[in-house]
LUMZATOR-595364 format. One record per residue (C-alpha): residue number from 1; x, y, z. Coordinates in steps of 0.02 Angstrom, whole numbers, plus 50000, padded with zeros to 5 digits. Layout:
# LUMZATOR-595364
NUM; X; Y; Z
...
END
This chain:
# LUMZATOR-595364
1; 48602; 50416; 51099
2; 48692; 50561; 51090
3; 48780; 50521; 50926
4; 48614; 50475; 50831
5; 48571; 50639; 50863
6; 48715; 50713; 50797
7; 48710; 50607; 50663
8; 48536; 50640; 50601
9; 48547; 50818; 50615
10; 48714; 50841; 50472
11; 48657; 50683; 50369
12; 48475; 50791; 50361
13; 48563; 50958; 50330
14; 48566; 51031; 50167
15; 48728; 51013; 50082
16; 48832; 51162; 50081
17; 48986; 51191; 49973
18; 49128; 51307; 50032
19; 49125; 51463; 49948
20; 49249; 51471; 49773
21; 49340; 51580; 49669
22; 49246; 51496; 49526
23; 49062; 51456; 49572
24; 48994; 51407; 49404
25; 49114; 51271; 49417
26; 49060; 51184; 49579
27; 49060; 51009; 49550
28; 49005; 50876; 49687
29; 49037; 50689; 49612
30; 49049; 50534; 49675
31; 49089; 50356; 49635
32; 49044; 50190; 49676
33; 49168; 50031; 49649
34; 49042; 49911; 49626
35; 48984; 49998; 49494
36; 49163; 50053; 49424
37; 49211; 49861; 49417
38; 49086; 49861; 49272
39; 49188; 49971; 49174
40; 49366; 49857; 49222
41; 49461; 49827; 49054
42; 49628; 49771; 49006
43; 49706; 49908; 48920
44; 49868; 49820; 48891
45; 49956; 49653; 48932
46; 50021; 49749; 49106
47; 49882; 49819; 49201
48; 49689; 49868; 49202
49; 49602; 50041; 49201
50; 49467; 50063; 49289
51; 49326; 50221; 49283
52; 49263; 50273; 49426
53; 49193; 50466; 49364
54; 49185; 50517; 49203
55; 49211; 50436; 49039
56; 49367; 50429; 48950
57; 49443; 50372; 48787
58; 49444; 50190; 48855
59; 49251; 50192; 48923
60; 49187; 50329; 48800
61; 49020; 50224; 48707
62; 49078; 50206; 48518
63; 48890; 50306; 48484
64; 48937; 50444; 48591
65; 49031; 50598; 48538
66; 49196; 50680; 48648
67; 49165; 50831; 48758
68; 49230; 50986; 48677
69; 49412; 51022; 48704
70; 49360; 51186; 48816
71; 49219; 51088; 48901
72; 49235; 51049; 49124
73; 49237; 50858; 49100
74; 49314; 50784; 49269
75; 49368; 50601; 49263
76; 49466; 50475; 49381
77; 49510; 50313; 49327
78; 49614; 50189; 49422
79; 49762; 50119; 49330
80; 49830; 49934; 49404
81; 50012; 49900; 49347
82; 50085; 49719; 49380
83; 50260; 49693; 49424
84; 50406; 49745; 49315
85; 50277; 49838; 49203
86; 50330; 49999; 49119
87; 50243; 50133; 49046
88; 50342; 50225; 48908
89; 50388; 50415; 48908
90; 50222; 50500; 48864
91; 50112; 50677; 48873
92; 49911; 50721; 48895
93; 49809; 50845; 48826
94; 49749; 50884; 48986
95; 49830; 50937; 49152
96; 49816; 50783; 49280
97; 49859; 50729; 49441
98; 49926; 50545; 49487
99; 49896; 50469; 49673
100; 49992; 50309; 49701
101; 49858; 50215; 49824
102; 49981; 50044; 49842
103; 50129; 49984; 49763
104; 50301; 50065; 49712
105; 50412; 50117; 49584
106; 50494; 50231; 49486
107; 50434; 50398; 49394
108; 50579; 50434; 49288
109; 50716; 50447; 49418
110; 50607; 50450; 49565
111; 50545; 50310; 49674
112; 50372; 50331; 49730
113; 50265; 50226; 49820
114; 50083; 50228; 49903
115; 50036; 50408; 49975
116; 50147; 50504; 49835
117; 50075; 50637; 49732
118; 50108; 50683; 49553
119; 50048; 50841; 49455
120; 50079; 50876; 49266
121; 50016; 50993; 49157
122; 49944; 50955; 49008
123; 50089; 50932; 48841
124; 50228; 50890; 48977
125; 50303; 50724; 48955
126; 50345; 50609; 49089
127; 50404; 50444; 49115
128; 50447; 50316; 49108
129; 50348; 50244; 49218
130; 50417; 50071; 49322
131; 50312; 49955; 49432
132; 50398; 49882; 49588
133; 50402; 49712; 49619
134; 50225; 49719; 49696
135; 50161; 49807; 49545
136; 50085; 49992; 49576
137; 49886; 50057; 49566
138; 49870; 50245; 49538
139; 49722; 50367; 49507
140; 49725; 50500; 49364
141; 49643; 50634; 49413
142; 49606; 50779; 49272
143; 49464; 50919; 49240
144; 49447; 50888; 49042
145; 49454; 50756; 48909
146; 49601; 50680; 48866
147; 49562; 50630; 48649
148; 49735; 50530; 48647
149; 49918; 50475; 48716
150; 50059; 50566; 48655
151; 50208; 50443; 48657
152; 50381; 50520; 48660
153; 50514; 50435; 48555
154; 50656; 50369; 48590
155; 50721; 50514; 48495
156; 50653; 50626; 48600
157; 50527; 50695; 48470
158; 50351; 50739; 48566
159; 50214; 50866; 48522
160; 50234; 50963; 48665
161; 50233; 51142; 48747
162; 50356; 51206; 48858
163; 50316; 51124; 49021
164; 50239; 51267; 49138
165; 50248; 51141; 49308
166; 50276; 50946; 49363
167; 50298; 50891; 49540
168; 50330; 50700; 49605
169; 50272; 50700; 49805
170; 50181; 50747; 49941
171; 50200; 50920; 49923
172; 50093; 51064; 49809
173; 50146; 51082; 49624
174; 50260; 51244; 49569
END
């Protein structure tokens, strides 16, 4: 009985958000997987992406215009690699974070596997990415829109920045 009581009294409490640097930017969001199976699409012969918050250039209704480049537009979208799969050398327009959530493989010349963290800013290339034999599932995390993949050639030629920070693990970026 004791619990209930407990219980009612925080899920009846207002919410209240920890105080921030940046209050005009407090964002609360949520997602639901039934409803983020909906949006499940093959995005190439070796995996799925999934939306779960925010649309991106996969999900993004052919009607419906981009946010602006400047504009807070959070998204997380699971990406499902099969085995052996490998994802190219490649760069975002927008900083992002990757959680591995099962799986492992290799992140250039680091294995990683469920639990590992990875943090790039936006214009640094990375890759390639390599799915164990179990395949790997990651989220991508990021604050803004992403309008489109930069690949890196084989040449090395990329349209890219100087790379300000990337980190592969469990611990904060640089």
């Amino acid at each position: 009985m004791v619990w209930d009581g407990v219980w009612q009294r925080y899920r009846d409490a207002p919410l209240r958000l920890p105080p921030t640097a940046i209050t005009e930017y407090a964002v609360v969001l949520t997602a639901d997987s039934i409803l983020a199976r909906s949006t499940r699409r093959r995005q190439t012969s070796t995996g799925w992406n999934t939306a779960y918050i925010g649309a991106n250039r996969y999900t993004l209704p052919p009607d419906e215009k981009p946010p602006a480049d400047d504009a807070l537009h959070p998204m997380a979208f699971l990406v499902e690699k099969g085995p052996g799969a490998v994802t190219r050398p490649h760069f975002h327009q927008a900083d992002q974070f990757q959680v591995v959530v099962a799986g492992r493989g290799m992140l250039g010349d680091h294995e990683f596997s469920d639990g590992a963290v990875h943090y790039t800013d936006a214009y640094s290339a990375y890759g390639p990415i390599v799915a164990g034999k179990s395949g790997i599932w990651w989220f991508t995390l990021r604050n803004r829109w992403d309008p489109a993949l930069g690949i890196c050639r084989p040449s090395g030629r990329c349209l890219m920045r100087p790379a300000t920070a990337t980190s592969t693990g469990n611990s904060p970026p640089r």
